[in-house]
N, C-alpha and C positions, 0 to 999 in steps of 0.2 A: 504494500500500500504506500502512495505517494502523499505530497502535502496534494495534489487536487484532490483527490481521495477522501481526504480529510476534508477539506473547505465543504465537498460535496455533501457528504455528511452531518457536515456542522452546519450545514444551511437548511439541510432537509429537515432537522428536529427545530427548527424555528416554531415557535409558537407553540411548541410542548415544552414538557419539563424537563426533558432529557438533554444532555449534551451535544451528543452523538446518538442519529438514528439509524436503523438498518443497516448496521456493518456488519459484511458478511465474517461470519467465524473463523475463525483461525488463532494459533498462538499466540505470531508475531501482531494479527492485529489486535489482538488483546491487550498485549501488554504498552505496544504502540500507543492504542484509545487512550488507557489507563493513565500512558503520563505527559497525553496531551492536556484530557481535561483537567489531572493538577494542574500542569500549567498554567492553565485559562484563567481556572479559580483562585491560583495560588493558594494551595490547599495541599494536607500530605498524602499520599496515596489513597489510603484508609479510609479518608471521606468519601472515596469514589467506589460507585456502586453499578452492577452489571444486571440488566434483564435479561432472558433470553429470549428470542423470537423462535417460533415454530411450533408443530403441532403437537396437540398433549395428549400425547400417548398414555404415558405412565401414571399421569397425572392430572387431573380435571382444573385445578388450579394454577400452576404454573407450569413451562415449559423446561425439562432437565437440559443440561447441557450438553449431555450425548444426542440429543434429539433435536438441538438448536440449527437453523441454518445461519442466524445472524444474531444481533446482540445490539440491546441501546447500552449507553452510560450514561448514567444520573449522578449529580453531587448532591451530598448528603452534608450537611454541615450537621457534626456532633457539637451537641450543648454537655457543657461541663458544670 
């Protein structure tokens, strides 16, 4: 995944709550997402948090990550 990759991404979750929407799965884009949106937020890892997309097999309420074809990223800010 490239930075248009990215913009593209970060454009399409406009007007949701998510960072990044519909990036498709993989390792490297995960961890890539991961320390874009700290970035963004300036936030430590930790606050950033993964949905996954796809269909729920195993699960009526959410989708596993074996099952995922894509993935948003949300920031979470922890209150202390």
């Amino acid at each position: 995944m490239n930075l248009e990759d990215l913009k593209f991404h970060f454009e399409n979750a406009r007007g949701f709550t998510s960072t990044l929407r519909g990036v498709p799965l993989s390792v490297e884009n995960l961890e890539l997402c991961k320390e874009f949106a700290s970035d963004i937020h300036e936030c430590p890892r930790s606050d950033i948090r993964v949905k996954y997309r796809g269909p729920r097999i195993s699960n009526s309420h959410h989708t596993l990550r074996k099952e995922a074809h894509s993935f948003d990223v949300y920031y979470w800010k922890r209150y202390s």
